[in-house]
N, C-alpha and C positions, 0 to 999 in steps of 0.2 A: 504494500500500500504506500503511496506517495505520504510524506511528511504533508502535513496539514497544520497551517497557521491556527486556523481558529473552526474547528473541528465541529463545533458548534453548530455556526450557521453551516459551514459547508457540508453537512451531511443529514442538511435537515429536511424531515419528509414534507412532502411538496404541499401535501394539505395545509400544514402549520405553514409551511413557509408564505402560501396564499394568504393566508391570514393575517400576516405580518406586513405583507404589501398593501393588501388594503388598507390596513391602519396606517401607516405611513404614507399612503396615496391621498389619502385622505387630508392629512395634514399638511403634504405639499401640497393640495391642491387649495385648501384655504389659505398659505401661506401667499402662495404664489399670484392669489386675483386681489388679497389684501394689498400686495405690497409693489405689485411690480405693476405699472400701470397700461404694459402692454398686454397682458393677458387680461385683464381685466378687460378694456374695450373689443380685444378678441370674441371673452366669451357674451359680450354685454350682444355685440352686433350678432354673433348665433344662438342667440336665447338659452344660454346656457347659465347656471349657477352651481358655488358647490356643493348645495345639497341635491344636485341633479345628478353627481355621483355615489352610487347608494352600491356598488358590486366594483370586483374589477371589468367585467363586460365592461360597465357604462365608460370604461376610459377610452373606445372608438367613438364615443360623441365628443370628443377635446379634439377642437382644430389642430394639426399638426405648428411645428414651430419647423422652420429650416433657416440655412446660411444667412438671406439675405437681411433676416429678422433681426440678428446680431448685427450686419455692417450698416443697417440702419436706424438700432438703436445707440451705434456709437457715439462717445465711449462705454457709459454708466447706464445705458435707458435698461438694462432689462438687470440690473441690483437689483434685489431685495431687502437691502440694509444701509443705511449709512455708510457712507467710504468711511468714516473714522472705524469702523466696526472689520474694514475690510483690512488684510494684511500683509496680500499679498497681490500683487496681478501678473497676468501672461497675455499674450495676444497673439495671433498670427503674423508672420510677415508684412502683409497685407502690399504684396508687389505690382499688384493689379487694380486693388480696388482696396475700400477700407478694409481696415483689421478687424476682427473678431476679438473681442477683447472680453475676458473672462477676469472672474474673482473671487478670493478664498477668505473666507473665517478663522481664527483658530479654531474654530470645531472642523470645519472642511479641511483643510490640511492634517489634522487627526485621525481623518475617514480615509483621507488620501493616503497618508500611510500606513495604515490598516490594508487598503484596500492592493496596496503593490506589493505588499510582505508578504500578503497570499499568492497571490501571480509569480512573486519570485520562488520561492518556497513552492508550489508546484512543480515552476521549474528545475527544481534540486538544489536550488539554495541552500545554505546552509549558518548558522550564527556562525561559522571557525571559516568560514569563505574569504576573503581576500574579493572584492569588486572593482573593477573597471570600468567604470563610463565614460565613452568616450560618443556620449549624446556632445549637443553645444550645451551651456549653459546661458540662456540666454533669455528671451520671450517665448518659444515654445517650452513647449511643457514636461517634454521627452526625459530630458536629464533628471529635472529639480524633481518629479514624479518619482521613481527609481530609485534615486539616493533615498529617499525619505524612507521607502519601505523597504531597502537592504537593508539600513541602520537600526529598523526599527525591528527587523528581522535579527540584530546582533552580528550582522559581518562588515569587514571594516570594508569601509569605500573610501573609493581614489576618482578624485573629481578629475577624469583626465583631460575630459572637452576633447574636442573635435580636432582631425587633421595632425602633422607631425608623426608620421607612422611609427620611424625611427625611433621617436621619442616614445612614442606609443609603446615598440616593442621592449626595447629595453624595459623600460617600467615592469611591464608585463614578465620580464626574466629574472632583474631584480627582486623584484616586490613579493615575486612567486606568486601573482593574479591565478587565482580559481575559475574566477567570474568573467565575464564578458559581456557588458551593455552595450549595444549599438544597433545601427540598423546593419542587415542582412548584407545588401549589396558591401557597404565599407567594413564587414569580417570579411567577406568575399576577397575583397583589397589586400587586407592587412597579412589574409593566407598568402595571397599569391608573391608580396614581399618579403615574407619570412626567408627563403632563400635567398633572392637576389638582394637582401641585403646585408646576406651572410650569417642571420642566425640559425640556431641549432633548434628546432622543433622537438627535440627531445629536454632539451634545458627547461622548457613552459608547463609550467603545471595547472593550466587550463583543462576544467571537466565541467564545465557549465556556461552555455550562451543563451545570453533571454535576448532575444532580436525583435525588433516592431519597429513600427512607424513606416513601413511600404509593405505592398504585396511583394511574398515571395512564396518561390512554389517546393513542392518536397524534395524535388529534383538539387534544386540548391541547397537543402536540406542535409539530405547526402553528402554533397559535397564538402560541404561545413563541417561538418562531423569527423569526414574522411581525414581533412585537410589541418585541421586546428586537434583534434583529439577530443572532443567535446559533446557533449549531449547539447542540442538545437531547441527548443523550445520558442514557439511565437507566442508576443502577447499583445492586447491590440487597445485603444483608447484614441478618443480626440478631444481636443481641449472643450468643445462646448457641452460635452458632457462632465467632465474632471480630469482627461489627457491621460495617461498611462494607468492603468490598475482597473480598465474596465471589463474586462476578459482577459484568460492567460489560458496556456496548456498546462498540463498535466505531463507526466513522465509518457503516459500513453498514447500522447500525439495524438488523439482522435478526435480533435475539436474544442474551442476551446469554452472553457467555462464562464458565464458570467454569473458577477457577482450580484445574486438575483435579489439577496436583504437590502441593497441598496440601489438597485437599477432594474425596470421591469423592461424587458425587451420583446420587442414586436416585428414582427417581416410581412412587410406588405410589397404587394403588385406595385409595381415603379409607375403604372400607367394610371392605375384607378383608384390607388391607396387601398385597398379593401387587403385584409390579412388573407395571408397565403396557408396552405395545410400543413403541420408540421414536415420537415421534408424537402418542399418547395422551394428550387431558389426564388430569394425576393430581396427587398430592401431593410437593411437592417435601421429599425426607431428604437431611440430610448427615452424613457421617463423616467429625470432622478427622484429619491423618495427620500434622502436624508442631507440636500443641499441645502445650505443656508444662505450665503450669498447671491448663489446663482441658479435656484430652482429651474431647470427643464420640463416642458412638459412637449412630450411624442415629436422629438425629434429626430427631421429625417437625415440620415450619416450619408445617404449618397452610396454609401458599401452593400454590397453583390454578397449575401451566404444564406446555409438553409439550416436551420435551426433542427437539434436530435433533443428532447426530453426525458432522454432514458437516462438512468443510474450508470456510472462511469466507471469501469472497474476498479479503477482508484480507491473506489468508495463515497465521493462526493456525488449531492445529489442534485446541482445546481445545472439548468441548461445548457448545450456546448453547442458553439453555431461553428461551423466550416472556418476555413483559414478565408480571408477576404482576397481574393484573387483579382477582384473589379470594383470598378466602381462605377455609376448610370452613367457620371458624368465624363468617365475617363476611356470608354467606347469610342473609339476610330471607326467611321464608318468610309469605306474603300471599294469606290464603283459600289455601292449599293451594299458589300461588303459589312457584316458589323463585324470587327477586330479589336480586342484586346491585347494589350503587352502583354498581360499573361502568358496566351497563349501561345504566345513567339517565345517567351523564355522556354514554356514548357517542351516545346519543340527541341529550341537546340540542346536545352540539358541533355535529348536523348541519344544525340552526334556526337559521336566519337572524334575527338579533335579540336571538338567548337570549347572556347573557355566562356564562362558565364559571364560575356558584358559584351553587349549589343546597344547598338542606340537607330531607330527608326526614321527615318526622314521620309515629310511628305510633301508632295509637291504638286504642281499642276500644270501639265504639258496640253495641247491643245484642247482645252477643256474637261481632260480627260484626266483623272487623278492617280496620281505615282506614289507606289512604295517602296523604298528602298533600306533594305536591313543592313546594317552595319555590323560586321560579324567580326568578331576578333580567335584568332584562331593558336593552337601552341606553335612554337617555333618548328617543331619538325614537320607540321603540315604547308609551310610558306616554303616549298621548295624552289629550286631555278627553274624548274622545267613549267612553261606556262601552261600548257599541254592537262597536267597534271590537275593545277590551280583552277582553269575553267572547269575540270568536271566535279571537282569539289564541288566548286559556287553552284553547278547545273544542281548536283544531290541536293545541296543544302533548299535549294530555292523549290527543288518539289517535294522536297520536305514539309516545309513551310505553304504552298499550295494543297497538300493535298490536308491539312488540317487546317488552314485557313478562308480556304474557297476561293482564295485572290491569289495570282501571280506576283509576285513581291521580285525585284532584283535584287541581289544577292551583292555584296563586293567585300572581299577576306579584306579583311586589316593586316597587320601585324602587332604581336603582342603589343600593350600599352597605346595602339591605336585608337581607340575607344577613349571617350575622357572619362576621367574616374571623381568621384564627387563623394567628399569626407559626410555628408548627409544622406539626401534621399536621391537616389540614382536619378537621373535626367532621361528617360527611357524614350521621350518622344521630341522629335521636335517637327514642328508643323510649317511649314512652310506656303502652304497653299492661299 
């Protein structure tokens, strides 16, 4: 049985745990029309009130919340408390449009790391572990999340931040790092420098990667594992819900757990919002039940997975939804095509030769839309012989055709071809 933070809630039967959401649902939802005065005119204009929640059913009559509800309540519109009461904030980039900008209590940073101690500690954490984050520390959420609930877990953390591999490794060989925080793609990086920067992979006493903040597939998974010496583990959050510690795996890799005393989750149809059958891919929404600054109510994440109900051999009995492989918004649609980066990754992981970092260009030739994959290959497959090289590229490209429906052109790199990104992988860039 996996190590279990707080054994409690996590293996508690579903009836009582029902129970427990509706009490808590209840109280966000008076919290939340009391105090925030966007919900309020929400439910005023759909004839709604809180005593119109009377079961968890009645929570499909609560309007959804999404993205843009936060970049237009910026900064503070959608608080529930006095800034003096607030103690902390994060916010998104916001490289495009306004930021999303989120806010914690000390009671929410309390829950927060309650809530990541379980996710790591699923993932084989341990209080005598030795941690690495090498998230950024900055306005997203990824790092400061993490830290709080390794520390709160009892294992010592090393703020390493982002980028400086070198530096990275060393650390990692001194310090004798257990741990490893980051996202997938940059452990991805950090394997494939371990040689060419001359360390010894036997010297690292790495047996634990808790990786988030992008889609990755199990294929990379493997590799991870293969490459670092480590059990893989994904765990997944975004800041307008509370950012890291809102689902994690388990040892058993079969999905991952949310944390259902605190967060009730729903999947609905992308098209129609109407909930899906358990099963079903759809849309992942959440409603927090125990925020105090920044109450949520049924929001939509924009994330692609299908929700399982069943008891987890772990022995926890909390819901597990799929690894988030898409998202509605993040759908390339190509000659009529719908294509996901996913599915390209899952592709080359299964080519012999191909190394895991690709980047997709798209573009627009007489009206007519181009994809081009960007394939970065090992050194012994970039031979002299060109001869060799096109029928690579031919394999790789009806590879990629006969799983994607579209003819993609194909063009090898050479290692380090591909740019590498101490964050979240750049997997698309659009040109059209």
């Amino acid at each position: 049985m996996n190590g279990m933070w707080n054994p409690e809630y996590e293996t508690m039967e579903r009836e009582r745990l029902r129970e427990l959401q509706f009490e808590r649902l209840q109280m966000t939802v008076r919290w939340a029309y009391n105090n925030v005065p966007f919900y309020r005119e929400q439910w005023e204009e759909a004839g709604l009130r809180p005593q119109d929640i009377g079961s968890l059913d009645d929570l499909e009559k609560i309007p959804f919340t999404v993205k843009d509800d936060f970049r237009r309540a910026y900064p503070y519109g959608l608080f529930a408390v006095p800034l003096e009461q607030v103690v902390r904030i994060h916010s998104s980039t916001g490289t495009t449009s306004r930021p999303t900008v989120v806010g914690y209590t000390r009671g929410d940073l309390n829950t927060w790391a309650e809530l990541t101690a379980r996710v790591a500690s699923a993932g084989g954490a341990h209080a005598h572990d030795v941690a690495q984050i090498a998230f950024g520390y900055g306005l997203p959420t990824g790092g400061f999340g993490l830290h709080a609930g390794l520390e709160r877990l009892g294992a010592t953390v090393i703020p390493a931040s982002t980028g400086n591999t070198r530096r990275q490794l060393t650390i990692m060989r001194d310090f004798h790092t257990t741990v490893l925080v980051c996202t997938p793609s940059y452990a991805m990086y950090i394997a494939g420098s371990i040689e060419e920067m001359g360390f010894d992979r036997e010297e690292l006493k790495l047996r634990v990667g808790l990786f988030g903040a992008e889609p990755w597939t199990n294929e990379v998974r493997e590799q991870l594992e293969a490459r670092l010496g480590l059990s893989a583990t994904d765990n997944y959050g975004l800041s307008e819900i509370m950012g890291p510690g809102v689902s994690g795996e388990c040892l058993m890799k079969e999905g991952l757990h949310v944390n259902e005393d605190h967060f009730i989750v729903e999947v609905v149809d992308p098209e129609t919002g109407e909930r899906v059958p358990e099963g079903k891919e759809g849309e992942l929404v959440f409603t927090s039940l125990t925020k105090e600054a920044l109450p949520v109510l049924r929001y939509r994440t924009g994330d692609l997975a299908t929700m399982n109900l069943r008891p987890c051999a772990c022995g926890r009995t909390f819901a597990r939804h799929t690894k988030v492989f898409a998202r509605t918004d993040d759908m390339l649609i190509v000659r009529g095509v719908n294509v996901f980066p996913s599915q390209v990754e899952q592709v080359l992981g299964r080519i012999e030769g191909v190394e895991p970092h690709f980047q997709i260009l798209l573009t627009r030739e007489d009206a007519l839309d181009q994809m081009e994959v960007q394939v970065e290959v090992e050194p012994a497959i970039f031979p002299d012989q060109m001869r060799k090289l096109v029928e690579f590229e031919r394999e790789v490209a009806d590879r990629l055709q006969e799983e994607l429906g579209v003819r993609a052109r194909v063009r090898l790199v050479e290692p380090k071809g591909v740019p590498r990104f101490s964050g979240k992988a750049r997997r698309v860039v659009d040109n059209r």
